[in-house]
PQR file with spaces between the fields and no chain letter, atoms N, CA, C, O and H, PARSE charges and radii, in Angstrom:
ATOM       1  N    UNK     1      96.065   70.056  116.155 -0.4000 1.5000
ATOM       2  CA   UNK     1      95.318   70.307  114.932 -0.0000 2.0000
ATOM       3  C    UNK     1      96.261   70.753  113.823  0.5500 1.7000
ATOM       4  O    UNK     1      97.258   71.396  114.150 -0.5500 1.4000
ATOM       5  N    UNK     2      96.026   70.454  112.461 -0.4000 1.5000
ATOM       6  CA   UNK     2      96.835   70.499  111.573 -0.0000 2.0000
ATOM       7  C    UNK     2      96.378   72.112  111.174  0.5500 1.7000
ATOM       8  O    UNK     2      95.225   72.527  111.059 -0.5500 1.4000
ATOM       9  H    UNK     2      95.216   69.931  112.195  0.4000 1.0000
ATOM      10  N    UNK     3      97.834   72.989  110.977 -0.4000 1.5000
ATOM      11  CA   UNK     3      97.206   74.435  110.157 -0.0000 2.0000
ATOM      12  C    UNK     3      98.385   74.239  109.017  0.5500 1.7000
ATOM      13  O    UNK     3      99.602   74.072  109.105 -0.5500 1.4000
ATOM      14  H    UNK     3      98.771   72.652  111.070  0.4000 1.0000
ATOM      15  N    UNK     4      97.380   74.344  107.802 -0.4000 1.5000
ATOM      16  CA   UNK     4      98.636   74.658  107.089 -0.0000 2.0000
ATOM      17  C    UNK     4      99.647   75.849  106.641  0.5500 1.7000
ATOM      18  O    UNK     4     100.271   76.012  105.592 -0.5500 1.4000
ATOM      19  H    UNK     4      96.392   74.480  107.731  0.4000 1.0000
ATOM      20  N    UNK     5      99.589   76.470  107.600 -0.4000 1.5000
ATOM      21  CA   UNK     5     100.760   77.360  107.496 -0.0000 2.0000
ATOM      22  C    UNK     5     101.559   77.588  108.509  0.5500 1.7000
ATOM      23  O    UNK     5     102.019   78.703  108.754 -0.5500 1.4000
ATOM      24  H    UNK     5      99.082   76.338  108.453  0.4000 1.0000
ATOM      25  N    UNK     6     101.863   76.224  109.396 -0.4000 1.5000
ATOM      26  CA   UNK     6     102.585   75.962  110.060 -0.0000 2.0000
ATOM      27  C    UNK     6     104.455   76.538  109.826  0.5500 1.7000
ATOM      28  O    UNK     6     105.363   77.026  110.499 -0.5500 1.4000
ATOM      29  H    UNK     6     101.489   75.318  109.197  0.4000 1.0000
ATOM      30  N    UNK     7     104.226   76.144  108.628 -0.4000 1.5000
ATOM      31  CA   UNK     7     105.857   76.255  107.789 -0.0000 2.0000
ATOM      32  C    UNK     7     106.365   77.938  108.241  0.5500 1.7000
ATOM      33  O    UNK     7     107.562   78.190  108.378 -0.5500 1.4000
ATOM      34  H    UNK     7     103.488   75.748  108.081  0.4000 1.0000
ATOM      35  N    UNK     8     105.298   78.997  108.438 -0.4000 1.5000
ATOM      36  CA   UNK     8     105.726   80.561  108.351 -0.0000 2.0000
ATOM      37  C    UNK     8     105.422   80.749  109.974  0.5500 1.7000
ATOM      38  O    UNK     8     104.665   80.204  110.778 -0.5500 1.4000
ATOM      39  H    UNK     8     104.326   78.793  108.327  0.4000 1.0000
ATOM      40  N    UNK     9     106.319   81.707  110.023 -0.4000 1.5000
ATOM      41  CA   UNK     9     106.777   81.865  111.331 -0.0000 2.0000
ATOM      42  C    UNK     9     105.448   83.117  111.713  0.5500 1.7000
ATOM      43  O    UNK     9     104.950   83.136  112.839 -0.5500 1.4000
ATOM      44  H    UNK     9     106.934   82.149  109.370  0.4000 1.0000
ATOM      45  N    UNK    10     104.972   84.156  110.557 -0.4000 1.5000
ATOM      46  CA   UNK    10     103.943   85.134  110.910 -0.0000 2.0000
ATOM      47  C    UNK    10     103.397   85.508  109.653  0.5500 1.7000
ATOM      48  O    UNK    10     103.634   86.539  109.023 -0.5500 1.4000
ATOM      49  H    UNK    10     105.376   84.141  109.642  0.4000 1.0000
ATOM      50  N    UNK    11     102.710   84.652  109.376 -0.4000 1.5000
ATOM      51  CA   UNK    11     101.773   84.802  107.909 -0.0000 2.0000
ATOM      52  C    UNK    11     100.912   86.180  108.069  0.5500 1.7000
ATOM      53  O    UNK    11     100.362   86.538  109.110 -0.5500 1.4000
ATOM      54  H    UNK    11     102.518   83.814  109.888  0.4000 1.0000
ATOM      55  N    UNK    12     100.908   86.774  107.016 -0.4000 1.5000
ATOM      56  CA   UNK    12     100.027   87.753  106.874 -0.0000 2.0000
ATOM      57  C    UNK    12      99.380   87.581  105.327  0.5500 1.7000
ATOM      58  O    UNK    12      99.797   86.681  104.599 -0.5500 1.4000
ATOM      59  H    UNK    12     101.356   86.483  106.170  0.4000 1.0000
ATOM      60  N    UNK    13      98.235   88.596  104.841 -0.4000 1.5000
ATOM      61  CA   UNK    13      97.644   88.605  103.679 -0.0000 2.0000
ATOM      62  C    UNK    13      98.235   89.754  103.518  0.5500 1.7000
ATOM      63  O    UNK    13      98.184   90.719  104.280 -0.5500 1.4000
ATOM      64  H    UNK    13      97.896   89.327  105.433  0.4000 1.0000
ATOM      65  N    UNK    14      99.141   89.602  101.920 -0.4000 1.5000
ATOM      66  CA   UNK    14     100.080   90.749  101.424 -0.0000 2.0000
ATOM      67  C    UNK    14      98.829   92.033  100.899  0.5500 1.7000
ATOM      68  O    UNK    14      98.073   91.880   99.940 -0.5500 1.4000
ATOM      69  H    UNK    14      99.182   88.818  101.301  0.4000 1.0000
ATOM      70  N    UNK    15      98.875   93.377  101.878 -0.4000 1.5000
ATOM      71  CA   UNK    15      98.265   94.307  101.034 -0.0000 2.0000
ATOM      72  C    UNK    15      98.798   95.233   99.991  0.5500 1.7000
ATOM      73  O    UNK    15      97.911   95.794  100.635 -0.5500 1.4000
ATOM      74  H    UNK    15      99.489   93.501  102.657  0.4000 1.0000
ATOM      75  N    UNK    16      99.131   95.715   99.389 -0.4000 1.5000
ATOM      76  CA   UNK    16      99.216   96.628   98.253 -0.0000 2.0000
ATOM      77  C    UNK    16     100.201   97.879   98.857  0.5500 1.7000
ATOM      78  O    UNK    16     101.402   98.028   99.082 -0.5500 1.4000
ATOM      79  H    UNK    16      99.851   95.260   98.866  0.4000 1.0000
ATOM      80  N    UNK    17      99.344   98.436   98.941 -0.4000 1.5000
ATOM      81  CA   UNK    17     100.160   99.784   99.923 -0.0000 2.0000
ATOM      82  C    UNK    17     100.938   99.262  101.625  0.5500 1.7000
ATOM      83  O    UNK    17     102.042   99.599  102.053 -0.5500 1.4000
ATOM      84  H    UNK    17      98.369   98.315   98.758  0.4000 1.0000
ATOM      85  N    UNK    18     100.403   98.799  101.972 -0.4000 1.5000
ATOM      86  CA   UNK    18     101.059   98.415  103.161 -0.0000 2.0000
ATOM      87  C    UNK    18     102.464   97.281  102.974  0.5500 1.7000
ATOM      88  O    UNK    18     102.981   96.835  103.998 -0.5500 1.4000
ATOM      89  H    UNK    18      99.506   98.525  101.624  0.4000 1.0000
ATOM      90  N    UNK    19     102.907   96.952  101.836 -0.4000 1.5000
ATOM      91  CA   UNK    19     103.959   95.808  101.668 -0.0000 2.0000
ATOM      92  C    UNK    19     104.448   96.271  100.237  0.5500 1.7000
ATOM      93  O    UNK    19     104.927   95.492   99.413 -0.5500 1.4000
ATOM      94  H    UNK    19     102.486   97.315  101.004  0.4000 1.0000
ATOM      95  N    UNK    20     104.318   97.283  100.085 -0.4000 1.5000
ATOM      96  CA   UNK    20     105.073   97.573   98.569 -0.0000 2.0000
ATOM      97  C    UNK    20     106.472   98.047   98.217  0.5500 1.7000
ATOM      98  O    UNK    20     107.048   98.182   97.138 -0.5500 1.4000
ATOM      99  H    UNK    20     103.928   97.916  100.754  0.4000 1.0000
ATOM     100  N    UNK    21     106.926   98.311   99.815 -0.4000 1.5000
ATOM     101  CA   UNK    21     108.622   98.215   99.514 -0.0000 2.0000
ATOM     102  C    UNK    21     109.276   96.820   99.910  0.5500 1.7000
ATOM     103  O    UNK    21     110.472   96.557   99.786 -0.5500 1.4000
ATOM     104  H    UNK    21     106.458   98.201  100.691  0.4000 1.0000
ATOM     105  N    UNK    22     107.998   95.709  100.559 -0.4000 1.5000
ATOM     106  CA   UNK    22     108.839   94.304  101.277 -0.0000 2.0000
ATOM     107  C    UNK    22     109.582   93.517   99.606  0.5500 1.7000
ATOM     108  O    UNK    22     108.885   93.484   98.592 -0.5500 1.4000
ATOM     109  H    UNK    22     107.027   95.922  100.660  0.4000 1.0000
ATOM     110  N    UNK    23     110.462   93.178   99.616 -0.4000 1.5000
ATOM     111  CA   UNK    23     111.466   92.497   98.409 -0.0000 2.0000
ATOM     112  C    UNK    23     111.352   90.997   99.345  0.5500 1.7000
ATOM     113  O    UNK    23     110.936   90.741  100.475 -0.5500 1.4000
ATOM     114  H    UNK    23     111.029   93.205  100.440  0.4000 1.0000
ATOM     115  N    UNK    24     112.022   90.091   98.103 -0.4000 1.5000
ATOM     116  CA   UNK    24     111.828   88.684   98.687 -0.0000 2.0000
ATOM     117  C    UNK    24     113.207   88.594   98.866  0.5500 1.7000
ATOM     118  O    UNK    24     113.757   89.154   97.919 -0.5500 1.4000
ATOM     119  H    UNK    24     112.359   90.299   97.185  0.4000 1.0000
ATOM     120  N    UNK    25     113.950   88.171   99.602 -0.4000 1.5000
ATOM     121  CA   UNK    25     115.293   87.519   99.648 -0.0000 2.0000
ATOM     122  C    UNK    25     115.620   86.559   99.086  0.5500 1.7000
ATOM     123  O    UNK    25     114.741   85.748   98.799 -0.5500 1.4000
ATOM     124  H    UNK    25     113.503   87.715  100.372  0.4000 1.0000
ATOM     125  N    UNK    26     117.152   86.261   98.680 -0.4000 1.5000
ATOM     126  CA   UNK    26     117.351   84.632   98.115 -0.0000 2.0000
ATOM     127  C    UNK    26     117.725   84.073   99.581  0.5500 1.7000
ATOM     128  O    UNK    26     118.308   84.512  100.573 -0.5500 1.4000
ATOM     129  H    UNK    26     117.867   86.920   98.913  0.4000 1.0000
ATOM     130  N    UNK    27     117.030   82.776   99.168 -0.4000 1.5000
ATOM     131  CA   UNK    27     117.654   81.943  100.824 -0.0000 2.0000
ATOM     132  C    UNK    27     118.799   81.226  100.412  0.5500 1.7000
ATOM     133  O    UNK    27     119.009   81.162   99.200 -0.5500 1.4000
ATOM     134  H    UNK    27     116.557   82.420   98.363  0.4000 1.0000
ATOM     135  N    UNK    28     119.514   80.721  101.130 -0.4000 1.5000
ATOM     136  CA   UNK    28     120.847   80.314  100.783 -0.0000 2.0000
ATOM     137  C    UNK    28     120.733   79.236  102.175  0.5500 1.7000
ATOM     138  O    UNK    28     121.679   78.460  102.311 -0.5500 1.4000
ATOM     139  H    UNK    28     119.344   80.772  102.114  0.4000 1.0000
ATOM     140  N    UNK    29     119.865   79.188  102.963 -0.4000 1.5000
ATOM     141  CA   UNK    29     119.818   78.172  103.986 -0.0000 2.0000
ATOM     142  C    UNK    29     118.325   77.670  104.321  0.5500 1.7000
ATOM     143  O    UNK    29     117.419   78.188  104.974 -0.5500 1.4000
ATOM     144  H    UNK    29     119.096   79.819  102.852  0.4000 1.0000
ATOM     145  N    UNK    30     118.420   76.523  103.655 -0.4000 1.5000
ATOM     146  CA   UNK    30     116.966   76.044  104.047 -0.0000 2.0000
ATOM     147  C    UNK    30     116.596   75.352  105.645  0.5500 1.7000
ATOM     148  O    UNK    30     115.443   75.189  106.044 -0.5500 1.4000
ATOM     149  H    UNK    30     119.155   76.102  103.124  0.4000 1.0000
ATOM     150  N    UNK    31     117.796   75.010  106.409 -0.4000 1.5000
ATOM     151  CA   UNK    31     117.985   74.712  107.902 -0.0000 2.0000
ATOM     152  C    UNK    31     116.022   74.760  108.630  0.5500 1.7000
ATOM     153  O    UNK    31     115.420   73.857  109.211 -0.5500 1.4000
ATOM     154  H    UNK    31     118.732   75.142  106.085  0.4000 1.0000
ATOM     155  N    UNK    32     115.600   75.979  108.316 -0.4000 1.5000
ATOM     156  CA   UNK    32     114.597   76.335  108.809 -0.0000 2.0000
ATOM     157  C    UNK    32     112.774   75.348  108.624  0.5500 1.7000
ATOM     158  O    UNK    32     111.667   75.379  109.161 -0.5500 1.4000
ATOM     159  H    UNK    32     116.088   76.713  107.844  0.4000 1.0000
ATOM     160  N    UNK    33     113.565   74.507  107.400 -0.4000 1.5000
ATOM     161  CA   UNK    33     112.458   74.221  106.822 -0.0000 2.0000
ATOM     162  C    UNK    33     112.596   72.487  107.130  0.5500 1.7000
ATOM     163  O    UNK    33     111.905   71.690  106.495 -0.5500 1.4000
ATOM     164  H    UNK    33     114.465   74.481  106.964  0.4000 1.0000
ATOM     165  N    UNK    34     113.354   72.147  107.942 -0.4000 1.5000
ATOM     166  CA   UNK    34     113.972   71.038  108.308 -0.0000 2.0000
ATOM     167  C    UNK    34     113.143   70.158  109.052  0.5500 1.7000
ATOM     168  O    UNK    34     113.624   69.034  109.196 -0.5500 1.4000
ATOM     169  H    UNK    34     113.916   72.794  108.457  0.4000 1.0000
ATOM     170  N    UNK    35     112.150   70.334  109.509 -0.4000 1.5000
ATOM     171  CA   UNK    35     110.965   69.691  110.400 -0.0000 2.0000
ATOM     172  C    UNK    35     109.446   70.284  110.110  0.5500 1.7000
ATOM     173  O    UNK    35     108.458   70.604  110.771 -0.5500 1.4000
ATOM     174  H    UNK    35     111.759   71.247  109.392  0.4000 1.0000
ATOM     175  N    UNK    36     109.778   70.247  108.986 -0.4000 1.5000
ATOM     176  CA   UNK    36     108.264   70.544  108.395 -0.0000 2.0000
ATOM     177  C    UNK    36     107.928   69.755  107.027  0.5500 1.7000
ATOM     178  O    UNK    36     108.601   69.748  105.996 -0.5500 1.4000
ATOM     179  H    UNK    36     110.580   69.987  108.449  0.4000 1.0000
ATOM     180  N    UNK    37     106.755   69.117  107.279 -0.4000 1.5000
ATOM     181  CA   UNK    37     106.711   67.875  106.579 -0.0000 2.0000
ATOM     182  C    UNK    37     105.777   68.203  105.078  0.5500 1.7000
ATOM     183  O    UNK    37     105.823   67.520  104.054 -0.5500 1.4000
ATOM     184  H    UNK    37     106.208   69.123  108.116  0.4000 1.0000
ATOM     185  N    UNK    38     104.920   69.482  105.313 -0.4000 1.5000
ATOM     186  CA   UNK    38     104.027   69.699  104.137 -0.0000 2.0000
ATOM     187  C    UNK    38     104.035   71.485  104.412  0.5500 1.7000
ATOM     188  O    UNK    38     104.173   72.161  105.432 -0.5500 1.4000
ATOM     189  H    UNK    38     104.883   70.037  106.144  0.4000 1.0000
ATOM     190  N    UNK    39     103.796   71.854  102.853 -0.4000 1.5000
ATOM     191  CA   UNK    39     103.718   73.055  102.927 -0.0000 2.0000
ATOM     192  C    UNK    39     102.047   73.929  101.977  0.5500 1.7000
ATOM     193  O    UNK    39     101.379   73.280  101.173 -0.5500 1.4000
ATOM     194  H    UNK    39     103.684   71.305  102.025  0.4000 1.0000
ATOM     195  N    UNK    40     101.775   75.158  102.283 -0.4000 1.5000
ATOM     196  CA   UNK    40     100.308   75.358  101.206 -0.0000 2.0000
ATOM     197  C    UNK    40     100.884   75.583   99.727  0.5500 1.7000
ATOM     198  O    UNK    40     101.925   76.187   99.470 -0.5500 1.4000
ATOM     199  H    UNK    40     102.318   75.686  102.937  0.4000 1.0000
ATOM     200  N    UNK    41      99.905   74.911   98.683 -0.4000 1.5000
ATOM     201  CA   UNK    41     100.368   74.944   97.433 -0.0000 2.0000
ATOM     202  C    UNK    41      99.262   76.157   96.830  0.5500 1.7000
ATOM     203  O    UNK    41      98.080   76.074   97.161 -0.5500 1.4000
ATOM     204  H    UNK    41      99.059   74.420   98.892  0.4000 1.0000
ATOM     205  N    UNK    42      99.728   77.274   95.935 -0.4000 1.5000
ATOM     206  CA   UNK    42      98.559   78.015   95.621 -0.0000 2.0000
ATOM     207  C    UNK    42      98.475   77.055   93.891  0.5500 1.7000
ATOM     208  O    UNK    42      99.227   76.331   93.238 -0.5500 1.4000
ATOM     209  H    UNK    42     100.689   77.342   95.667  0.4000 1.0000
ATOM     210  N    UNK    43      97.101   77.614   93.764 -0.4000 1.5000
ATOM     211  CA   UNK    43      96.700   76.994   92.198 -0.0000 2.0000
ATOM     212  C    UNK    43      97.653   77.307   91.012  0.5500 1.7000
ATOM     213  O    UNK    43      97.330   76.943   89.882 -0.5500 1.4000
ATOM     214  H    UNK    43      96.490   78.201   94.294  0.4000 1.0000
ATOM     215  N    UNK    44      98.566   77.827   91.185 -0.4000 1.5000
ATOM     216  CA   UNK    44      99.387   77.933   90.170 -0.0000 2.0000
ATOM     217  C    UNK    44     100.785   77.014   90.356  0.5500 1.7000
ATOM     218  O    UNK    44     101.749   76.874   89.604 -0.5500 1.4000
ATOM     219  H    UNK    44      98.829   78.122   92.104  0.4000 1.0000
ATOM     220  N    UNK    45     100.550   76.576   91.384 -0.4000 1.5000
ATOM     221  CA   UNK    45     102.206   75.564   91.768 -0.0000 2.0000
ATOM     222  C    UNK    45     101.727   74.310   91.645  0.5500 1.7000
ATOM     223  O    UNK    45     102.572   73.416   91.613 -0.5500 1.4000
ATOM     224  H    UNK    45      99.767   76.690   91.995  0.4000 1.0000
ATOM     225  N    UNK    46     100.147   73.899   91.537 -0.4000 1.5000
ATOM     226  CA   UNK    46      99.971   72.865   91.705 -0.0000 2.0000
ATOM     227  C    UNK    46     100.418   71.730   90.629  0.5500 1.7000
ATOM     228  O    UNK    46     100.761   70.642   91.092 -0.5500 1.4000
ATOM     229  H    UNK    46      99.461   74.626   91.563  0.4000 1.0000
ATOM     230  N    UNK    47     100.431   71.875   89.550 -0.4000 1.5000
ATOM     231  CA   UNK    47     100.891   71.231   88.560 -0.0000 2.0000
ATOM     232  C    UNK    47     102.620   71.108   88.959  0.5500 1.7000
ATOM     233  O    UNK    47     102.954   69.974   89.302 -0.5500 1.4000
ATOM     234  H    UNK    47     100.153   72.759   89.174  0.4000 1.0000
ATOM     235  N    UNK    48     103.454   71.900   88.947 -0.4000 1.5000
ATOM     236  CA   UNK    48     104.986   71.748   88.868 -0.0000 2.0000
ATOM     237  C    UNK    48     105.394   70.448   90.348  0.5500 1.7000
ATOM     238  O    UNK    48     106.189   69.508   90.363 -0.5500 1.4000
ATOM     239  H    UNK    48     103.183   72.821   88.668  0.4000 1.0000
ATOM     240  N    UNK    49     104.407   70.990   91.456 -0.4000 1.5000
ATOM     241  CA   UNK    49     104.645   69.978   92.850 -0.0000 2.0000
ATOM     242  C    UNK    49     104.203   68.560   92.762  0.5500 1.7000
ATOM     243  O    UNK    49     104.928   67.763   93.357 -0.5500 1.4000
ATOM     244  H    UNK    49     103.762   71.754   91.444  0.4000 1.0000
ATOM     245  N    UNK    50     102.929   67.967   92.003 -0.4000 1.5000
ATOM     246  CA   UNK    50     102.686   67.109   91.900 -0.0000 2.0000
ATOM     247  C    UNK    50     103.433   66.546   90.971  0.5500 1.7000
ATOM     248  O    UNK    50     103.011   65.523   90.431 -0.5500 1.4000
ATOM     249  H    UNK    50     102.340   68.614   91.519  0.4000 1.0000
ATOM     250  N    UNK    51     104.796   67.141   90.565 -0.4000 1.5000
ATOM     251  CA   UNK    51     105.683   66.242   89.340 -0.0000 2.0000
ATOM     252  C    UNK    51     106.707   65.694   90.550  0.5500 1.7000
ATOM     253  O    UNK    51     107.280   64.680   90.152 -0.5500 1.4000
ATOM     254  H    UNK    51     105.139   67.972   91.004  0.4000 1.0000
ATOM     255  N    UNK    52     106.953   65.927   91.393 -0.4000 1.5000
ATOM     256  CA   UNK    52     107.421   65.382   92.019 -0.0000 2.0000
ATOM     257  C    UNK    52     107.400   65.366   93.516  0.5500 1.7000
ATOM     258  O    UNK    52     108.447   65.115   94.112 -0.5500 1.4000
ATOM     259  H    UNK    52     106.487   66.751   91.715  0.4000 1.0000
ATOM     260  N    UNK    53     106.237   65.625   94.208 -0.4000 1.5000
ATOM     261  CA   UNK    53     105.971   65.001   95.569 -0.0000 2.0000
ATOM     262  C    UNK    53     104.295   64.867   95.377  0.5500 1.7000
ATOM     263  O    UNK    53     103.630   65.265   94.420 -0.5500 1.4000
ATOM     264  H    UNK    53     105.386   65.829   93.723  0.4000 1.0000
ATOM     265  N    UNK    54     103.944   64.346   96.299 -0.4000 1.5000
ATOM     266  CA   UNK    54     102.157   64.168   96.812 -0.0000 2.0000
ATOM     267  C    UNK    54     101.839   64.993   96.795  0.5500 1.7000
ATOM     268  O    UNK    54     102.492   65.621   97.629 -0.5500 1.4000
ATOM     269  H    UNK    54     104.484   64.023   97.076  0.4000 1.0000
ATOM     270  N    UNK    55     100.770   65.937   96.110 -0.4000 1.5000
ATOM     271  CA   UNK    55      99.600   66.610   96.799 -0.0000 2.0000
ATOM     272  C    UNK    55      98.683   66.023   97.044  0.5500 1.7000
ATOM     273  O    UNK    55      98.219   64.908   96.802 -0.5500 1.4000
ATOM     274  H    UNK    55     100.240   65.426   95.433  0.4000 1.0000
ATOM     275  N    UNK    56      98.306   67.308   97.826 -0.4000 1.5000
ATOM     276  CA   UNK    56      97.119   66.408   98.823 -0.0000 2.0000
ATOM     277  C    UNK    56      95.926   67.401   99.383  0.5500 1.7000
ATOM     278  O    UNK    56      96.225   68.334  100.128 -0.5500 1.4000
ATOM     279  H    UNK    56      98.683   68.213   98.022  0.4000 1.0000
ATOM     280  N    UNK    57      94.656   67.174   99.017 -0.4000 1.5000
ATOM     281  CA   UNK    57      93.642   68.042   99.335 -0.0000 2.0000
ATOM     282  C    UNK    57      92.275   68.344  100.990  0.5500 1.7000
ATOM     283  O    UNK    57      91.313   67.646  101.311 -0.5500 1.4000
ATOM     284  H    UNK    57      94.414   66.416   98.411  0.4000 1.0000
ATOM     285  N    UNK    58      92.851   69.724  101.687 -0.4000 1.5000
ATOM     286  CA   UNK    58      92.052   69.141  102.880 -0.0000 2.0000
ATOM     287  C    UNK    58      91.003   70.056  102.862  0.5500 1.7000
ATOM     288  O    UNK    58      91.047   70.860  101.930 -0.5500 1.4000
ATOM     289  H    UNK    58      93.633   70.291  101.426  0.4000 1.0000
ATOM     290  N    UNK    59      90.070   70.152  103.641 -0.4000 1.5000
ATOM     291  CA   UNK    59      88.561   70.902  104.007 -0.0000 2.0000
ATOM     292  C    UNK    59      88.423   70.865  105.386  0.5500 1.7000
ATOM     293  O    UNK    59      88.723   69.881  106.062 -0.5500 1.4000
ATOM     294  H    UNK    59      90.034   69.499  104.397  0.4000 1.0000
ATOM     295  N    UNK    60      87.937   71.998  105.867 -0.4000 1.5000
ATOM     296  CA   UNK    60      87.438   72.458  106.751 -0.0000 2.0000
ATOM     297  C    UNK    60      86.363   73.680  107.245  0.5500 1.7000
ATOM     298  O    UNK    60      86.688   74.711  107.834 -0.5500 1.4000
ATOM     299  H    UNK    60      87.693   72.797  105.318  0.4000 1.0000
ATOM     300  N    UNK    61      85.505   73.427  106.992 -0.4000 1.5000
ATOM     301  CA   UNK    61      84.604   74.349  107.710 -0.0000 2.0000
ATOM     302  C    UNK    61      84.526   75.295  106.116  0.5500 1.7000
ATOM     303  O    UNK    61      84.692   76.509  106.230 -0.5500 1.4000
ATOM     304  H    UNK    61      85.241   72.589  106.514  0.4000 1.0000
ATOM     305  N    UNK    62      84.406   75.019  105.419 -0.4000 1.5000
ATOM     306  CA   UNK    62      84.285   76.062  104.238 -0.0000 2.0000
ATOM     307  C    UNK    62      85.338   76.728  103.487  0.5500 1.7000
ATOM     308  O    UNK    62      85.252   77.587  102.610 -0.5500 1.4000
ATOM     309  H    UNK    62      84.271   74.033  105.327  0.4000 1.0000
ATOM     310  N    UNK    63      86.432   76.116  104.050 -0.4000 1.5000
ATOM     311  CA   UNK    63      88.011   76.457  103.834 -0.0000 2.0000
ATOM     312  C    UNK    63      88.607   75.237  102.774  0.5500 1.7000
ATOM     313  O    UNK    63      87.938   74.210  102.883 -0.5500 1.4000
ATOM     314  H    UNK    63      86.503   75.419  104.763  0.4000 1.0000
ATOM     315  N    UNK    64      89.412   75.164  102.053 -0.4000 1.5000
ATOM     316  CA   UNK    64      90.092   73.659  101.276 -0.0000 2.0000
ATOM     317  C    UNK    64      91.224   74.703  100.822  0.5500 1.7000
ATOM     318  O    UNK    64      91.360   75.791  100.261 -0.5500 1.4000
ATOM     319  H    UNK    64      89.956   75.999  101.964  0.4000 1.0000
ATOM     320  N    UNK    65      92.044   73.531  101.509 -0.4000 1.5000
ATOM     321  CA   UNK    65      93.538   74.108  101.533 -0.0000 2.0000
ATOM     322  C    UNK    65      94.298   72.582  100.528  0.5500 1.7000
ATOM     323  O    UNK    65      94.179   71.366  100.678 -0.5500 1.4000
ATOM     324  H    UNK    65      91.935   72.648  101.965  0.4000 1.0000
ATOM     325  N    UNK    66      95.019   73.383   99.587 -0.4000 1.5000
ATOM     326  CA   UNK    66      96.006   72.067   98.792 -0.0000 2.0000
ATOM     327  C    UNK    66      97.302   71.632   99.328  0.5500 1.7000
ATOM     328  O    UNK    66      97.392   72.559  100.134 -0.5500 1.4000
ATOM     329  H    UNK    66      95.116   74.371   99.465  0.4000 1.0000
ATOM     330  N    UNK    67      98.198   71.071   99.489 -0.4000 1.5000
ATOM     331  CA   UNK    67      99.508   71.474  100.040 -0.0000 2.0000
ATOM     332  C    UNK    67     100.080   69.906   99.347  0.5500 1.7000
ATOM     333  O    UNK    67      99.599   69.041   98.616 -0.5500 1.4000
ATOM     334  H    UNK    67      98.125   70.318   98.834  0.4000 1.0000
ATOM     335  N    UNK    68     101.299   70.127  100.013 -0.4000 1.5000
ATOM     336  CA   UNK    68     102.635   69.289   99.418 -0.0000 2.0000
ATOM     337  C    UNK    68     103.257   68.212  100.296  0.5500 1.7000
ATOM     338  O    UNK    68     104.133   68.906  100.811 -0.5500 1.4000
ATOM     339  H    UNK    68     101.690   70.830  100.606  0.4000 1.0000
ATOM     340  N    UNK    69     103.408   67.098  100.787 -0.4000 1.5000
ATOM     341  CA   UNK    69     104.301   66.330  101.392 -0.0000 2.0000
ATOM     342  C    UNK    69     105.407   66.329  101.129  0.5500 1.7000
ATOM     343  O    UNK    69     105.645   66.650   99.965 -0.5500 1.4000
ATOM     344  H    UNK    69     102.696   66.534  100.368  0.4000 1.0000
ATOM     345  N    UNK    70     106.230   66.097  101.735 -0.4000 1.5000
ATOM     346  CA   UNK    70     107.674   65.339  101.404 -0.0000 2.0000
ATOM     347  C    UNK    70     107.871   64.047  101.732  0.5500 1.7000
ATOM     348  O    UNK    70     108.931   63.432  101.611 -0.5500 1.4000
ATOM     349  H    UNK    70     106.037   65.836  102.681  0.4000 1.0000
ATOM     350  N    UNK    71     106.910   63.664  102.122 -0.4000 1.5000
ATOM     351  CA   UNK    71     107.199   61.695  102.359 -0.0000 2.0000
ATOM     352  C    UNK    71     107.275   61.276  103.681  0.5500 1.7000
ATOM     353  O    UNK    71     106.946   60.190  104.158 -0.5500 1.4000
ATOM     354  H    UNK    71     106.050   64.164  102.221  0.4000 1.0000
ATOM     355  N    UNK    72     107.847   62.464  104.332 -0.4000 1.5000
ATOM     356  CA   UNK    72     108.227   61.734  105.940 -0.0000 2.0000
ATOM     357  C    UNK    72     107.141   61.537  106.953  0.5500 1.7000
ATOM     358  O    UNK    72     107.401   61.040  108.048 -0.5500 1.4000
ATOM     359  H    UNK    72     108.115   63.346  103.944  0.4000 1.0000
């Protein structure tokens, strides 16, 4: 079955107080992202991704998730 958040190794929903010292890192190695073919797009990326790969819209059960291809 397809989930789209396959791409993250342990997704969580960011809370406020509980994640307010987590910082983002720069990645410098994308290696990780090497066999993953689509990723979730939130409503604000959707315009910049569709300039240059597929989006693509799915549903499930009361859920609609947007996300991104890369072609392969």
């Amino acid at each position: 079955m397809f989930s789209p958040y396959s791409a993250f190794k342990k997704p969580v929903i960011v809370e406020k107080e509980l994640h307010k010292k987590v910082k983002v890192k720069p990645i410098s190695n994308f290696e990780f992202m090497k066999t993953v073919e689509t990723v979730p797009l939130g409503f604000s990326e959707l315009l910049s991704a569709s300039m240059y790969y597929p989006v693509f819209f799915w549903g499930m059960e009361r859920e609609y998730f947007s996300f991104c291809s890369n072609g392969n």
